[in-house]
DSSP file (Angstrom, degrees, kcal/mol; ACC not computed):
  #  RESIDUE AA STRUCTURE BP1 BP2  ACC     N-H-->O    O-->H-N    N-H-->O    O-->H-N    TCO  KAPPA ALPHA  PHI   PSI    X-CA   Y-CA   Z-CA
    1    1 A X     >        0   0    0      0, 0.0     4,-2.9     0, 0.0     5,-0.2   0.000 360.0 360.0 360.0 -28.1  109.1   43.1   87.7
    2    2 A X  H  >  +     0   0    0      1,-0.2     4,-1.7     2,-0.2     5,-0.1   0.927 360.0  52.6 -81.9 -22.2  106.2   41.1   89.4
    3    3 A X  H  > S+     0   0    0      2,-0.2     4,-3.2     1,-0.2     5,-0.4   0.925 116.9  48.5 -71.8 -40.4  104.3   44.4   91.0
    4    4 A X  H  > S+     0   0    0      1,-0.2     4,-2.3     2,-0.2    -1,-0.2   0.988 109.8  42.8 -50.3 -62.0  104.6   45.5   87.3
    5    5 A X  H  X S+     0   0    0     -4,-2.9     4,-2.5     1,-0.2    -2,-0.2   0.820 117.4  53.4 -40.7 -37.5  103.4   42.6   85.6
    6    6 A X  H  X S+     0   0    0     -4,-1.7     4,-1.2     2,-0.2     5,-0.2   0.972 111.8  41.3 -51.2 -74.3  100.7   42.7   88.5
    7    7 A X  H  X S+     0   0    0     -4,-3.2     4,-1.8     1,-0.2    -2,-0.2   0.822 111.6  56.3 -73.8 -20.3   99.5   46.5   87.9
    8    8 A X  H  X S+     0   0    0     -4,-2.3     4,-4.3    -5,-0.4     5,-0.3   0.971 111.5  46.1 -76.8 -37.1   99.5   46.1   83.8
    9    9 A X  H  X S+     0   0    0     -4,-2.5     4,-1.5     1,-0.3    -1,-0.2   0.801 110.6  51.2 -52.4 -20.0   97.0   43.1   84.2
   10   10 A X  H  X S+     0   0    0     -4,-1.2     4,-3.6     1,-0.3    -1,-0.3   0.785 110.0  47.9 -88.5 -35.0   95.3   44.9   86.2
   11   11 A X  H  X S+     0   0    0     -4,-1.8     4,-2.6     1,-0.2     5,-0.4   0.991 110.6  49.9 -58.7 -61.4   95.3   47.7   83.7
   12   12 A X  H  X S+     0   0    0     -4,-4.3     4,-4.1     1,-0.2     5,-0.3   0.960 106.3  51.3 -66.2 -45.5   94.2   45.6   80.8
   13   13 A X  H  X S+     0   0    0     -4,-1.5     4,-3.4    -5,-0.3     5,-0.4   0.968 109.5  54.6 -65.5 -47.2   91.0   43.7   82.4
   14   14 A X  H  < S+     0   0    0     -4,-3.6     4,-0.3     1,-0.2    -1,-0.2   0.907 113.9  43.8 -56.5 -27.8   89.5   47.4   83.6
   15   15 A X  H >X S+     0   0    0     -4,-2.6     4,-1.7     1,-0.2     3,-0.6   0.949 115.6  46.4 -75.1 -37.4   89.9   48.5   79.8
   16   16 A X  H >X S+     0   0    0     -4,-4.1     4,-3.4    -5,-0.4     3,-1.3   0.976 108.8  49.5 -76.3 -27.3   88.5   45.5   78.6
   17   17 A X  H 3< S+     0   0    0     -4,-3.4    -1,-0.2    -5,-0.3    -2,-0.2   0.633 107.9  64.9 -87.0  22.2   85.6   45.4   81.0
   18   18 A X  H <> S+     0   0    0     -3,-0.6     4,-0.8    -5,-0.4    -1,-0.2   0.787 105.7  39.1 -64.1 -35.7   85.3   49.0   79.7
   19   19 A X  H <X S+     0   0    0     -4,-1.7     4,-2.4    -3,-1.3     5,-0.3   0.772 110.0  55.5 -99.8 -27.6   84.6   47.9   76.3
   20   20 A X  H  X S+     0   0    0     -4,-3.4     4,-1.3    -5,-0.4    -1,-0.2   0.862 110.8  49.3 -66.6 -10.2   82.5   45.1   77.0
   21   21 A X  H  > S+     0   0    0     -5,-0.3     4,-2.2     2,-0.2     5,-0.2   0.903 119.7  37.7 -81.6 -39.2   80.4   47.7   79.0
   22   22 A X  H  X S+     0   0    0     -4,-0.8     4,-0.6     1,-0.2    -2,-0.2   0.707 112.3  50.7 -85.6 -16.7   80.3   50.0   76.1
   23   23 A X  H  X S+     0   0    0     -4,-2.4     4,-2.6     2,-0.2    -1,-0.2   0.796 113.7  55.1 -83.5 -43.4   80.0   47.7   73.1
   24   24 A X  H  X S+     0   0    0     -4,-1.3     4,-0.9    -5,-0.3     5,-0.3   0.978 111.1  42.9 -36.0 -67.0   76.9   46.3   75.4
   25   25 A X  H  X S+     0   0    0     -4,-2.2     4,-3.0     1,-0.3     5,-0.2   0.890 110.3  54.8 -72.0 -32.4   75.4   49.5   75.6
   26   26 A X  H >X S+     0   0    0     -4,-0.6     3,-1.1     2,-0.2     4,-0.8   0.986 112.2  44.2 -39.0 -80.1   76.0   50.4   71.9
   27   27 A X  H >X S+     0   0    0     -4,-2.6     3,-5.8     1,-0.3     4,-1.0   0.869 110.0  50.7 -71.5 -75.9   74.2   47.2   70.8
   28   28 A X  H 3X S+     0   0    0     -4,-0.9     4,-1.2     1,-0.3    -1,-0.3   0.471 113.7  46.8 -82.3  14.2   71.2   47.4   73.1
   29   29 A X  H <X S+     0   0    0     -4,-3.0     4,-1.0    -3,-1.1    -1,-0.3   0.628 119.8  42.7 -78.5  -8.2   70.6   51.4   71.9
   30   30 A X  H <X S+     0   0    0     -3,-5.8     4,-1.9    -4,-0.8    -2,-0.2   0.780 116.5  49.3-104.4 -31.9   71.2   49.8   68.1
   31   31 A X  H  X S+     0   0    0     -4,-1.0     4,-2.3    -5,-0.3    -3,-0.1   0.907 109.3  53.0 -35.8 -68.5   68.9   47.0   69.2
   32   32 A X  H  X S+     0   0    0     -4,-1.2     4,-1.7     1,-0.2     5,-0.4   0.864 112.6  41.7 -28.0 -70.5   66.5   49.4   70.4
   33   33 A X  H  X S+     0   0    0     -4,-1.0     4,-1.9     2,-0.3     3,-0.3   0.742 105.2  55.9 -46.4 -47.8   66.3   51.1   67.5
   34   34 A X  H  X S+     0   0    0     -4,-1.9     4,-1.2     1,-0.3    -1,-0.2   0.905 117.5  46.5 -67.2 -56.0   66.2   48.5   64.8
   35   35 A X  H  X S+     0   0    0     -4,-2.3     4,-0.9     1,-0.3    -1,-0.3   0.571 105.6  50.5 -57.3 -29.5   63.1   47.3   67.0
   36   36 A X  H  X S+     0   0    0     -4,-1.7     4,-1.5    -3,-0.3    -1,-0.3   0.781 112.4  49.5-111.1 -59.4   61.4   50.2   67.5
   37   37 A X  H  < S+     0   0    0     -4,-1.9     4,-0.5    -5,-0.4    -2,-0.2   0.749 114.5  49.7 -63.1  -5.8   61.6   51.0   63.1
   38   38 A X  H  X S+     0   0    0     -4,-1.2     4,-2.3     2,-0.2    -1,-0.2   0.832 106.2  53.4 -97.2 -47.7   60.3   47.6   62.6
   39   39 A X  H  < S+     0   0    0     -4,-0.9    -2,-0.2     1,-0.3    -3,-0.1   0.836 113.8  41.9 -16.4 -56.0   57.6   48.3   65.2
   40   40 A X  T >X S+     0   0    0     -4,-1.5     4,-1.1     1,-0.3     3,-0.9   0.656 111.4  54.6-113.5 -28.2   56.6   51.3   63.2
   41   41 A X  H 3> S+     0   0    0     -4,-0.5     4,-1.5     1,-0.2    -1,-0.3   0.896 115.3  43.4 -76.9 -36.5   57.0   49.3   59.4
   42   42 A X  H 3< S+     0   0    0     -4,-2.3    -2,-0.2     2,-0.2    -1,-0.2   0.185 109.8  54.4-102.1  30.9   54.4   46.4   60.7
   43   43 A X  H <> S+     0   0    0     -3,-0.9     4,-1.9     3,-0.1    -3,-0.2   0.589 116.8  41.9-101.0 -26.6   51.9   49.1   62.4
   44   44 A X  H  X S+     0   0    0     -4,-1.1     4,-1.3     2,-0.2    -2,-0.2   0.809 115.7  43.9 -72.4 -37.0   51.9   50.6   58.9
   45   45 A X  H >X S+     0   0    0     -4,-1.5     4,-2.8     2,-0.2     3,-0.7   0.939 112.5  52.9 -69.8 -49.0   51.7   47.6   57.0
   46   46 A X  H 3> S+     0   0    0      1,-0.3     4,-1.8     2,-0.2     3,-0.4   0.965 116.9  46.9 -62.4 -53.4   48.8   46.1   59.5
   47   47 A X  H 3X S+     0   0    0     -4,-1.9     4,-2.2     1,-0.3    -1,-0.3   0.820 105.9  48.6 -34.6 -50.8   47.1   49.4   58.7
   48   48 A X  H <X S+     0   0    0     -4,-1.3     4,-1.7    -3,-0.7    -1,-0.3   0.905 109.8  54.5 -74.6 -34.7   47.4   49.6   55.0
   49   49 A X  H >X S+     0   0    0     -4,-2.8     4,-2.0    -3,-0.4     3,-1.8   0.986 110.5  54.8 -61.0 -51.8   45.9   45.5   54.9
   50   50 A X  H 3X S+     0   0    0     -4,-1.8     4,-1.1     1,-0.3    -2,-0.2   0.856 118.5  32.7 -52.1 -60.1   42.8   47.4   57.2
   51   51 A X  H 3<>S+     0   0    0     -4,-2.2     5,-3.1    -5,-0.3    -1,-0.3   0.525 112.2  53.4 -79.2 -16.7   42.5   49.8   54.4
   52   52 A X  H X<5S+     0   0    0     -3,-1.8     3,-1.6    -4,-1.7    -1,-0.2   0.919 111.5  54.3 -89.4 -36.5   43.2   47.9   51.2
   53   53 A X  H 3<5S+     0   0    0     -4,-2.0    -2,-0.2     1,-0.3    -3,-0.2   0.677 101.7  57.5 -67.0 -27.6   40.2   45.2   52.7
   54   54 A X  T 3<5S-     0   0    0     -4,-1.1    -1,-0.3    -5,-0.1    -2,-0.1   0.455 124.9-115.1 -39.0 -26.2   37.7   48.2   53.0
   55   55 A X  T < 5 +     0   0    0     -3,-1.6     2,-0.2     1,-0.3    -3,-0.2   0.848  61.2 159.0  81.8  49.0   38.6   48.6   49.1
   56   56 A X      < -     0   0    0     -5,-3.1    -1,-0.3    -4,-0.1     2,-0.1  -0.787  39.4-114.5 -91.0 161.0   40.5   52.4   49.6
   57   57 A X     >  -     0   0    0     -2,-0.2     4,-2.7     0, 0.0    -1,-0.1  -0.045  22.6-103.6 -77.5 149.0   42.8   53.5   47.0
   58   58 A X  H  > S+     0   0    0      1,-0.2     4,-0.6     2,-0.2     5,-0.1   0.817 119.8  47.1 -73.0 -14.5   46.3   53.9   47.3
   59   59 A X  H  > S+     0   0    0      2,-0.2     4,-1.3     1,-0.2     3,-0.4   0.842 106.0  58.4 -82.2 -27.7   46.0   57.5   47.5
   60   60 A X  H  > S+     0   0    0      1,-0.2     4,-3.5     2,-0.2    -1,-0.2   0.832 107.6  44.5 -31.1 -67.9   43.5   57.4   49.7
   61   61 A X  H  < S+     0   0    0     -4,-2.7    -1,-0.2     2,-0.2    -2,-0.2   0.517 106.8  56.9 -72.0  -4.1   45.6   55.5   52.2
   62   62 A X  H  <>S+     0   0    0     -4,-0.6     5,-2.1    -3,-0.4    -2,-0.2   0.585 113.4  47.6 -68.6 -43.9   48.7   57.6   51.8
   63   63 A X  H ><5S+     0   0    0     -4,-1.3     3,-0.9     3,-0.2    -2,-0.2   0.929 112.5  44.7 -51.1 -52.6   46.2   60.8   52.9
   64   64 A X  T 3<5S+     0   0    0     -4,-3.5    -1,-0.2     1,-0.3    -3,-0.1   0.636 124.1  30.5-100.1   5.9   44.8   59.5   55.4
   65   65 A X  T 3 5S-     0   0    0     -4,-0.2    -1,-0.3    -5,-0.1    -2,-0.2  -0.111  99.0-125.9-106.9  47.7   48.1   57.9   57.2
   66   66 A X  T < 5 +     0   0    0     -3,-0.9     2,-0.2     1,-0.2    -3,-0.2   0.549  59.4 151.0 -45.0  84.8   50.3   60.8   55.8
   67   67 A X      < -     0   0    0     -5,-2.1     2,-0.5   -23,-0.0    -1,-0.2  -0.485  59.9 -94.6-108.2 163.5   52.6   58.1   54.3
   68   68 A X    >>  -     0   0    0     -2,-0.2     4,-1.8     1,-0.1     3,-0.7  -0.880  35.3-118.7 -88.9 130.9   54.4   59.0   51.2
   69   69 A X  H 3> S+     0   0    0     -2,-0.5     4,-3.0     1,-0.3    -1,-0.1   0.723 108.2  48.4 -26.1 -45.3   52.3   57.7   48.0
   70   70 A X  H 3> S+     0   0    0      1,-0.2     4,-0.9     2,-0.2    -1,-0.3   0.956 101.3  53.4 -74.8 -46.1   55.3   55.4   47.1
   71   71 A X  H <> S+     0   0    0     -3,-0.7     4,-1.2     1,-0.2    -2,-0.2   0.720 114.8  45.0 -96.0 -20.4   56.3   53.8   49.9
   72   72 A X  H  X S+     0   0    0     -4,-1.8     4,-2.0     2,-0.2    -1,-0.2   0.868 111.7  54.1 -93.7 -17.6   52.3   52.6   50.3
   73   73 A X  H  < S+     0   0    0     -4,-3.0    -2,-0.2    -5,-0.2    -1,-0.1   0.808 109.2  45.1 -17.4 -58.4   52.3   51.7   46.8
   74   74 A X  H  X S+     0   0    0     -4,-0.9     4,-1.9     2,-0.2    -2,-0.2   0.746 114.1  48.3 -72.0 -32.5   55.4   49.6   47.4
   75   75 A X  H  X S+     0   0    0     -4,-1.2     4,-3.2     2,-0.2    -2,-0.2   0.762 112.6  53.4 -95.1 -38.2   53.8   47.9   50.8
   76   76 A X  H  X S+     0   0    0     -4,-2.0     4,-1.0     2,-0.2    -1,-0.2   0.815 106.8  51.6 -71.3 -23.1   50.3   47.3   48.5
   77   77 A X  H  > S+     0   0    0      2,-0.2     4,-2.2     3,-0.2    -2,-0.2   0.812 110.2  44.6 -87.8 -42.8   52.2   45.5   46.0
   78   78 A X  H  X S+     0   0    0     -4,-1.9     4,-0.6     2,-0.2    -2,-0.2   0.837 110.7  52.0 -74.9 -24.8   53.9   43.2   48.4
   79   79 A X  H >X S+     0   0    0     -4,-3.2     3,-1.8     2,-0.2     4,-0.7   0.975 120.3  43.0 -53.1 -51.1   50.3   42.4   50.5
   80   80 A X  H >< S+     0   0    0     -4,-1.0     3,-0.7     1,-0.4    -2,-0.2   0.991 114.7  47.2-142.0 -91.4   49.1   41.5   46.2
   81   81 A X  H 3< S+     0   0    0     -4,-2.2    -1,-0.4     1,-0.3    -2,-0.2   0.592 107.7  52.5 -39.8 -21.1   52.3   39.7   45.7
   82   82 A X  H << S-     0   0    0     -3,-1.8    -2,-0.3    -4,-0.6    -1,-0.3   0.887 113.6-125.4-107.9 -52.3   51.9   37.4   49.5
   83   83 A X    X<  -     0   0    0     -4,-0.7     3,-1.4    -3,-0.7    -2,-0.0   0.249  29.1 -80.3 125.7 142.1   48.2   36.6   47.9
   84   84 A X  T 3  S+     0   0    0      1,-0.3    -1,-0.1    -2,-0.1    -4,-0.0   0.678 129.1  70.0 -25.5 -48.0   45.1   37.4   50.3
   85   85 A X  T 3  S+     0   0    0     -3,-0.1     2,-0.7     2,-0.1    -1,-0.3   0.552  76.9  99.5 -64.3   9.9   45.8   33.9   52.3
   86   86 A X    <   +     0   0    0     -3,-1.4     3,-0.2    -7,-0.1    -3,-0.1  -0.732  38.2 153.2 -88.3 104.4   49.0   35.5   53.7
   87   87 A X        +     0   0    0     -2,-0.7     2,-0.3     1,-0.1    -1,-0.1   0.449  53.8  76.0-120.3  23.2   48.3   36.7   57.2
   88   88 A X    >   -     0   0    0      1,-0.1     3,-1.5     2,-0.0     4,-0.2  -0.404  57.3-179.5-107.5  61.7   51.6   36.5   58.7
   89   89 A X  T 3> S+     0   0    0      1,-0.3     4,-1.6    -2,-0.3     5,-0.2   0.651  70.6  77.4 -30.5 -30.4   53.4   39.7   57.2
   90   90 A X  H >> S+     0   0    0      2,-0.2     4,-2.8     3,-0.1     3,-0.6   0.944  82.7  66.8 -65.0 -31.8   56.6   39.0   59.0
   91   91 A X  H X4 S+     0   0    0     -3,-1.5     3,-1.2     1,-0.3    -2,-0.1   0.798 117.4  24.8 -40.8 -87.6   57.6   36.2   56.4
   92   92 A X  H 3> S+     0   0    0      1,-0.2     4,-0.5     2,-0.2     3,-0.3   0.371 115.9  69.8 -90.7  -2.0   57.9   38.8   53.6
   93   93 A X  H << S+     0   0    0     -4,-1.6     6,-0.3    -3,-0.6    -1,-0.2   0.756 115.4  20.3  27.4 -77.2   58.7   41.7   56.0
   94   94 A X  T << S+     0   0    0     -4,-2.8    -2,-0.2    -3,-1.2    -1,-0.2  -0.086 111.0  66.4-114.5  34.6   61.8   40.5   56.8
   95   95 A X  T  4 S+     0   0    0     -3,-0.3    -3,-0.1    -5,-0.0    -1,-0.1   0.378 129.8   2.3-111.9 -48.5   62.9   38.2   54.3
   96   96 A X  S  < S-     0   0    0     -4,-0.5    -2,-0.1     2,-0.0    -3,-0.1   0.786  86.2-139.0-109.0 -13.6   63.3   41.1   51.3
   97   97 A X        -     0   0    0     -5,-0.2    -4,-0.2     1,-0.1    -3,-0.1   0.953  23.0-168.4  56.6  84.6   62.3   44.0   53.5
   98   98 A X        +     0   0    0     -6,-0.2     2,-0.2     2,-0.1    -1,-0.1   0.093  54.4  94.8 -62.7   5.8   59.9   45.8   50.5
   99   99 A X  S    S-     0   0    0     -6,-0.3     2,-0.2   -24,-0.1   -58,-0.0  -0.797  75.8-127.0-125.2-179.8   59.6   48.7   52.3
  100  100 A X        -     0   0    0     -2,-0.2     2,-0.2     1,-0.1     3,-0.1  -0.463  52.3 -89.3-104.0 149.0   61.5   52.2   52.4
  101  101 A X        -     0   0    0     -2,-0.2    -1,-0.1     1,-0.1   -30,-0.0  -0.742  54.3 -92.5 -82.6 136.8   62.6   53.2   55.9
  102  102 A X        -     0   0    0     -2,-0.2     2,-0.3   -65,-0.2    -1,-0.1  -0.045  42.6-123.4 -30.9 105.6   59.8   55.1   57.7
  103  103 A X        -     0   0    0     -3,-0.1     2,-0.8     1,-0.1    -1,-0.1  -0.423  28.0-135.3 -72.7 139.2   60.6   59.0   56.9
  104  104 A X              0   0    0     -2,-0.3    -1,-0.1     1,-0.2     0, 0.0  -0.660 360.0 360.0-105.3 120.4   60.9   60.8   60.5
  105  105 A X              0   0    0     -2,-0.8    -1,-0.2     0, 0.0    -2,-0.0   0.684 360.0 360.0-105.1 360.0   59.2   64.0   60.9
């Protein structure tokens, strides 16, 4: 009964450091990700402030990043709403997230 007891513990800690290996790898690919689409929402926002301070149009900037019309609309309306002294985008970024997840071509 003890060489059982023995081989089942043995059994259960390999599975569990199975799942901690795989639940690891899991988050830092989800990690990855989330970071890498946030990357790519504040190179587009720093971009569109470049372009709205030049005085271009929103259609203008939606041509020339070939963004969708709406989604720099939405991103011009939250620079206008944060007021010109705002130069830290992540505060309203990430607090309401205004924008549309990045369409992947």
């Amino acid at each position: 009964m003890l060489f059982t007891q023995f081989n089942m513990d043995d059994a259960l800690e390999v599975r569990y450091e199975e799942g901690v290996e795989d639940g690891m790898e899991r988050g830092l690919t989800q990690g990855l990700e989330q970071g890498r689409t946030q990357g790519e929402r504040r190179l587009l926002v720093h971009l569109v402030c470049g372009k709205l301070q030049k005085g271009e149009s929103v259609e203008r900037i939606a041509e020339d990043l070939l963004a969708d019309e709406a989604q720099i609309r939405r991103i011009c309306e939250a620079i206008a709403a944060c007021g010109p002294e705002e130069t830290d985008i992540s505060r309203w970024l990430e607090k309401d997230d205004p924008l549309p997840e990045p369409e992947r071509q």
